[in-house]
Structures are given as C-alpha cells and as structure tokens.
C-alpha positions as CSV (number, residue, x, y, z in Angstrom):
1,X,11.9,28.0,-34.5
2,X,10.1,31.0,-33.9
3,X,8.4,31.9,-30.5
4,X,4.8,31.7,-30.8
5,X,5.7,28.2,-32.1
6,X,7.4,27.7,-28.8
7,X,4.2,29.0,-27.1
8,X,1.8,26.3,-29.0
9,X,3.7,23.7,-27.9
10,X,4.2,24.4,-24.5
11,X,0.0,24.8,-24.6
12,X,-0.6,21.3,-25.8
13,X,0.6,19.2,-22.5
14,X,-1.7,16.4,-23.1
15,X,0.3,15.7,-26.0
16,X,3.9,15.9,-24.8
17,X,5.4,12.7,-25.6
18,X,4.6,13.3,-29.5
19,X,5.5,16.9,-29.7
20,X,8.9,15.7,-27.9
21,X,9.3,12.9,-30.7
22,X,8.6,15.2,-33.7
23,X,10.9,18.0,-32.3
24,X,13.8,15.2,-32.1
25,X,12.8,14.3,-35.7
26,X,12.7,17.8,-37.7
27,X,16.2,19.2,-35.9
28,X,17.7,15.6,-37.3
29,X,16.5,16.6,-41.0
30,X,16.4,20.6,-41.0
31,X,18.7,21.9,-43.4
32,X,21.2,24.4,-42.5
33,X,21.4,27.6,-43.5
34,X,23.2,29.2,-46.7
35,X,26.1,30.8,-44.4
36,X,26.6,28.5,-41.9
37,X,27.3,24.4,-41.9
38,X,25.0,22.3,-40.3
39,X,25.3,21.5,-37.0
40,X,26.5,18.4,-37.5
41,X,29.4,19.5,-39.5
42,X,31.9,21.4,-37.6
43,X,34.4,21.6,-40.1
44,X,34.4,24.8,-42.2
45,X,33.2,24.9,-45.7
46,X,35.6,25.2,-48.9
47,X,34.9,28.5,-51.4
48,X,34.5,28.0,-55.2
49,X,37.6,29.2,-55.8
50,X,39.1,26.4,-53.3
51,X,40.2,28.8,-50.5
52,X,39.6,28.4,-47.0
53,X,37.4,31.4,-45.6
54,X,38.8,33.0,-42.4
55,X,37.4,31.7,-39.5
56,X,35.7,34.0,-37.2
57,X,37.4,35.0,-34.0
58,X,35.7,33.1,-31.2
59,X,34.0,34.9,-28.8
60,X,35.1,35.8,-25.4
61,X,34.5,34.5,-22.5
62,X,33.9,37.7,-20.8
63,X,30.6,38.4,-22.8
64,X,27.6,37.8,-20.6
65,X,25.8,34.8,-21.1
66,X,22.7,34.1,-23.3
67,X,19.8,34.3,-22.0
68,X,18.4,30.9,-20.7
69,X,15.7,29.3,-23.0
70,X,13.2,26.7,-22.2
71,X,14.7,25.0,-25.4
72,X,18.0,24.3,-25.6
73,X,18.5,22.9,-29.5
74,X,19.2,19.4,-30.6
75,X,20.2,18.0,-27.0
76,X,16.7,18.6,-25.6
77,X,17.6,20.7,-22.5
78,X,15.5,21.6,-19.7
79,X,12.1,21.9,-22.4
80,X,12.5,18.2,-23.5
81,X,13.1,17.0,-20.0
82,X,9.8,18.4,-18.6
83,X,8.0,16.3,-21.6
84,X,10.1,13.1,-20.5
85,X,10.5,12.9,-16.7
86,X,7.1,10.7,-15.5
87,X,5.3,12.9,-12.4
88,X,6.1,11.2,-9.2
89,X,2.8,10.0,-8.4
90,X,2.7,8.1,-12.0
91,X,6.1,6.9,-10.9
92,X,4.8,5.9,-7.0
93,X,1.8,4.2,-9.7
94,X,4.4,2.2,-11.7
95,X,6.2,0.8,-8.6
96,X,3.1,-0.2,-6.5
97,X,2.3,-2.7,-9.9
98,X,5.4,-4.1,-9.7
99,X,4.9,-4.9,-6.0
100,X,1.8,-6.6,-6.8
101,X,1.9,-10.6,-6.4
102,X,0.7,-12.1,-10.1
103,X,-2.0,-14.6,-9.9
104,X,0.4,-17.6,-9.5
105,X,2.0,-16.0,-6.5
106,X,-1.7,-15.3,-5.1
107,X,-2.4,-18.9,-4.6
108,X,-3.8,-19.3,-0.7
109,X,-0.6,-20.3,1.9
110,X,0.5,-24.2,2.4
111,X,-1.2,-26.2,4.8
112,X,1.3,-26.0,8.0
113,X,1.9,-29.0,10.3
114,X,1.1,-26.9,13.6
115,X,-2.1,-26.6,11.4
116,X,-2.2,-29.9,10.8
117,X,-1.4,-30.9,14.1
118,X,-4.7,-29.2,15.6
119,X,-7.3,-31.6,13.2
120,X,-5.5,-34.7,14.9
121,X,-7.6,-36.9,16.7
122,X,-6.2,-39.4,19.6
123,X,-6.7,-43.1,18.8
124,X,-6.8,-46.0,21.0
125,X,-2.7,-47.0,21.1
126,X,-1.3,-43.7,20.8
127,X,1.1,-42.8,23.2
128,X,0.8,-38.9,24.9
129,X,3.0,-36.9,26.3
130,X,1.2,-34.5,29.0
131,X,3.4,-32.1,31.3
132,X,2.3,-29.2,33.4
133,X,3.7,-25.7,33.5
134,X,5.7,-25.2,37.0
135,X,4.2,-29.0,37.9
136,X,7.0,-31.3,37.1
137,X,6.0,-34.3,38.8
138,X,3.0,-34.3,37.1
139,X,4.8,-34.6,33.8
140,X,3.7,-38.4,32.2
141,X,3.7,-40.2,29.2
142,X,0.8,-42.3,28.8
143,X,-0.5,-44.8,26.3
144,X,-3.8,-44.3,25.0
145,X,-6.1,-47.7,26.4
146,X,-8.2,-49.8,23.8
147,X,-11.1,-48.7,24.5
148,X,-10.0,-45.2,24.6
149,X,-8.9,-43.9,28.0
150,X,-6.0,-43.0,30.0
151,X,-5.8,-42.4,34.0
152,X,-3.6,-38.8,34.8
153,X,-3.1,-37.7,38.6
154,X,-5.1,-36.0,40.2
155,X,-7.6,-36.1,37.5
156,X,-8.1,-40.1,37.2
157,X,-9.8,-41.4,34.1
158,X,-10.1,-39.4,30.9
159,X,-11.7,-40.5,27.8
160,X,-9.6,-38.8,25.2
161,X,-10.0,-41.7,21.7
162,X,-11.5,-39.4,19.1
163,X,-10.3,-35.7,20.7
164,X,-8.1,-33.0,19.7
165,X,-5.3,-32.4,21.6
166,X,-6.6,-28.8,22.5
167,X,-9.9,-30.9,23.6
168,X,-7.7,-32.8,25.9
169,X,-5.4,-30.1,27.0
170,X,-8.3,-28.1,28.2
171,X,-10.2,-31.0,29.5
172,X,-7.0,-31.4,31.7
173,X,-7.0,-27.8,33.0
174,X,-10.1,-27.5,34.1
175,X,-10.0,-30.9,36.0
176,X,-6.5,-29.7,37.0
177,X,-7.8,-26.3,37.6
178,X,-9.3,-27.4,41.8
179,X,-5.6,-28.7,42.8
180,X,-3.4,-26.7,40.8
181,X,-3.1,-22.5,41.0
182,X,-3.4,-21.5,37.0
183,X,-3.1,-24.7,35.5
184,X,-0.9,-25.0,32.3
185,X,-1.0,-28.3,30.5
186,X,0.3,-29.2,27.2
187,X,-0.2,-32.0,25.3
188,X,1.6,-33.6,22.6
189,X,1.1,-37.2,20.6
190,X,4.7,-38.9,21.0
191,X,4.2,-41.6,19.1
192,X,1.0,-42.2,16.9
193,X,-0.6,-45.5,16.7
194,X,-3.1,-47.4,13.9
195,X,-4.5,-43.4,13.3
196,X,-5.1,-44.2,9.1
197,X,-7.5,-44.5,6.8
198,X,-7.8,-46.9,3.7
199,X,-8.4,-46.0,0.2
200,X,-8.5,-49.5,-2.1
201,X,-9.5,-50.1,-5.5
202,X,-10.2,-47.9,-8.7
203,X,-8.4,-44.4,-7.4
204,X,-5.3,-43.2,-9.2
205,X,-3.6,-43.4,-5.6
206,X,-4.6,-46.0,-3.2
207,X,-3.2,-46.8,0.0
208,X,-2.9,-45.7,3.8
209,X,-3.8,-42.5,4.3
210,X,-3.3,-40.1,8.2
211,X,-6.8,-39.8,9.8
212,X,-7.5,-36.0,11.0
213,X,-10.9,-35.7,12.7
214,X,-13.5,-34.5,11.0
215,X,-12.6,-35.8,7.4
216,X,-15.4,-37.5,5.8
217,X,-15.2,-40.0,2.6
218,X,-15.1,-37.1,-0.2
219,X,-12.1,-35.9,1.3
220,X,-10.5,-39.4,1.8
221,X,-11.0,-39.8,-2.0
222,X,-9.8,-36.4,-2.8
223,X,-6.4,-37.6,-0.8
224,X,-6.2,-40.9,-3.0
225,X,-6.0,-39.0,-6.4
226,X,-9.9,-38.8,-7.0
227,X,-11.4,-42.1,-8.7
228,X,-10.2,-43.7,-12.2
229,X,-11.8,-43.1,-15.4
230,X,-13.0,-47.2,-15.3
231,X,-14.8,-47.1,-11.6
232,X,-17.8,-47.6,-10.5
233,X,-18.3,-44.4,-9.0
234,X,-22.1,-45.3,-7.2
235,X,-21.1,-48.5,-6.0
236,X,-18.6,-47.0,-3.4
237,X,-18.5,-48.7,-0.3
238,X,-17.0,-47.9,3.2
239,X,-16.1,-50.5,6.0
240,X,-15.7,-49.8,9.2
241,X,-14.7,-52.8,11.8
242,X,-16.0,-52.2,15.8
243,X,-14.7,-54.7,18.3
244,X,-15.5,-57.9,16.7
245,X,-18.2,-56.8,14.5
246,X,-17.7,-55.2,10.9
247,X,-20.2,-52.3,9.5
248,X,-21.3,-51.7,5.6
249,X,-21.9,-48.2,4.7
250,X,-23.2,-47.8,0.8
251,X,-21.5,-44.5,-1.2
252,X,-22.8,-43.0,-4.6
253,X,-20.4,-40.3,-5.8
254,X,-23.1,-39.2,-8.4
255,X,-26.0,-38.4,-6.0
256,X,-23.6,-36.4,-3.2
257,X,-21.9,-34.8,-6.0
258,X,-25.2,-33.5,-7.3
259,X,-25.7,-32.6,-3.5
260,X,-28.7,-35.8,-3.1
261,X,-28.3,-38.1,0.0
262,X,-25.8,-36.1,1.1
263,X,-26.1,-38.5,4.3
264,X,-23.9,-40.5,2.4
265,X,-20.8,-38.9,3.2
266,X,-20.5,-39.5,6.5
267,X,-17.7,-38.7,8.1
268,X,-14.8,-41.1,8.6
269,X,-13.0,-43.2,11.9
270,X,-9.7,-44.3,12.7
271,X,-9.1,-47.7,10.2
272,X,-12.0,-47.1,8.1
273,X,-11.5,-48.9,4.2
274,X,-13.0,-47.3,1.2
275,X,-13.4,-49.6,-1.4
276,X,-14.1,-48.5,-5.0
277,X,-15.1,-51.6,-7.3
C-alpha cells in the first residue's frame, strides 16, 4: 500500500470503523507477488523443473530494526487499534446506560409499614401503649374508652378515637411539657381493636378491610378489587352505625368519576359497610 494511500485514510476519521473493515478485507484476498508466496503460505514454492529453490539465509539479528509504521500488515497493529478502541468518554457514555434503571425497575417504592403506621387512626377499643423518655413510671398501657378517651397522669383525660398516633404523641408532650423537663413520649397501638372497613356485594374482592384515616369510599373500593362488570355502579350505598342509630349515605361512581357531586365521596369511619347492589 503506498503512502499517500496511508495518508487518505488516516484523514477520513469520521469513517474509521469502515476503512478498518475494508483494510481487513482486501489483505484477506490480495494476491501475492510473482517471487514470493503469500503470506499465508509459509512453505516455499516448487520450480518447474521440481527442484526446491535455496532458501534465503535469514537475516540477523544484529541488523537494526525497521522502522516503526502506523500499519503493521494483516494483524492490524497500532493503526487498526486507534480505529477500534472506543474514546473514554464514549466508553464512561456506554456504562452510565447500563446503570440506568429500565422502566419496570422505575416503578415508585412499596408502601412501608412505618408509612403505614403514620395514616392509622385510634379507635374506641384499642389498647395503647404510651411510655416517656427518662419517665418510667409514667410508662402505661391503656385501653382506648367507648366513647373515645383514655385518662394518662398528669395529663388526665385525652380524647384520642379518630387521631394519629403522632397527633396523640404530641398532644401528650405538650400537656406533659409543664411537669416534665423535655418531654419525650412515644406512642404505639399494642393491640388494635374493631379499626375495619366493609366492602360487600358486586366487587371482585369483598370483605374486611384496615381503616387508615383519611381514606374515603373510592379508595375503599379501589382496596376491594374495583367493582364487577354486573354492578350497579350508581346505586352504591355506604352505612355507617352511631350508638344506636344507623346512617344512609347514597354513592354514584359515574357522577364522582366524571368529577360531579364529588360530595359523594365522603370520607370513611371506623366499621363503615359499602354495599354495591
């Protein structure tokens, strides 16, 4: 290969790749020339007359070496490696990709019990477990009255039926707070009691369901499954039972699902039924 051919394809760098793969591909198919085998072919070549020419003395190793060459024949050398090793920033490129999460691995994190744990709301029957940092005399376990209270020292009475244990816990340390230097209360539910919600009738998964504050009758059917292809999706109704006296509260899935009366979804209590006809 001559040198000016060297030189043009040294100039064309946007196209190294191809240049390297033809280069590959004529030394595979050039022939060899009339005095010499190819360079496949190390065995020497028979005359006419079926004598073996003399073999050339080889050369010593005491002659100085060839000048180095940005091509280096058939094996690719230094010249083919400059067209095949990726620049490191394409390379730093390639790995950040395969770092990157694919969309299934993107989906948002689990819902976590602690997290959980924070929507609860206390319920007549419950039983709470209260202690106070550096205070423990004051640590009690108390069960939740009927009608929603419970009596701690120092702080007597506390309506707590319907909080969040943070609401209770900070309730506590601010009552706490005029007795106590740096009040530290933590609450926990020891044993839960009657805190569930009903879903009945045409859902794929009806049945008793935790109550978390703040969850309103959407929600409740989202937790049973969503509603059958058969039901009658505008006849919902919800029940709700206070002391001795029982409430009716009317539900259309159509209107609050085209975001009308969204009144409708009020938001559910401790031992609430939805019934879907």
């Amino acid at each position: 290969m001559r040198a000016h051919e060297v030189w043009q394809i040294r100039s064309c760098q946007s196209l190294k790749a191809v240049v390297c793969a033809a280069l590959v591909a004529t030394l595979m198919v050039m022939p060899a020339a009339a005095d010499q085998p190819p360079w496949w072919n190390d065995s020497p070549r028979q005359s006419p007359s079926g004598e073996r020419p003399e073999v050339p003395p080889a050369a010593s190793t005491d002659a100085a070496p060839p000048e180095s060459s940005s091509f280096s024949g058939a094996g690719g050398g230094p010249f083919l490696e400059e067209f095949l090793i990726l620049p490191k920033a394409q390379v730093e490129t390639l790995e950040e990709r395969a770092r990157q999460p694919t969309v299934t691995e993107a989906a948002g994190p689990p819902v976590s019990i602690d997290a959980l744990a924070e929507r609860y709301a206390v319920q007549a029957g419950d039983l709470l477990q209260i202690s106070v940092w550096r205070e423990p005399e004051l640590t009690r376990e108390l069960r939740v009255s009927p009608d929603g209270w419970i009596t701690f020292p120092l702080v007597g009475e506390l309506s707590v039926a319907g909080q969040t244990l943070e609401e209770i816990r900070s309730e506590l340390e601010t009552r706490l707070g005029r007795f106590v230097n740096q009040a530290v209360v933590d609450v926990s539910v020891k044993e839960p009691d009657g805190n569930r919600i009903f879903v009945l009738g045409k859902v794929n998964r009806p049945g008793a369901f935790p109550f978390s504050k703040s969850i309103d009758v959407m929600q409740a059917l989202s937790l049973a499954g969503g509603t059958s292809k058969f039901a009658a999706i505008d006849d919902i109704r919800i029940l709700r039972r206070s002391g001795a006296q029982q409430q009716t509260f009317d539900f259309s899935y159509s209107d609050v699902e085209r975001g009308r009366r969204l009144d409708q979804n009020i938001v559910l209590e401790s031992g609430d039924v939805v019934v879907v006809p």
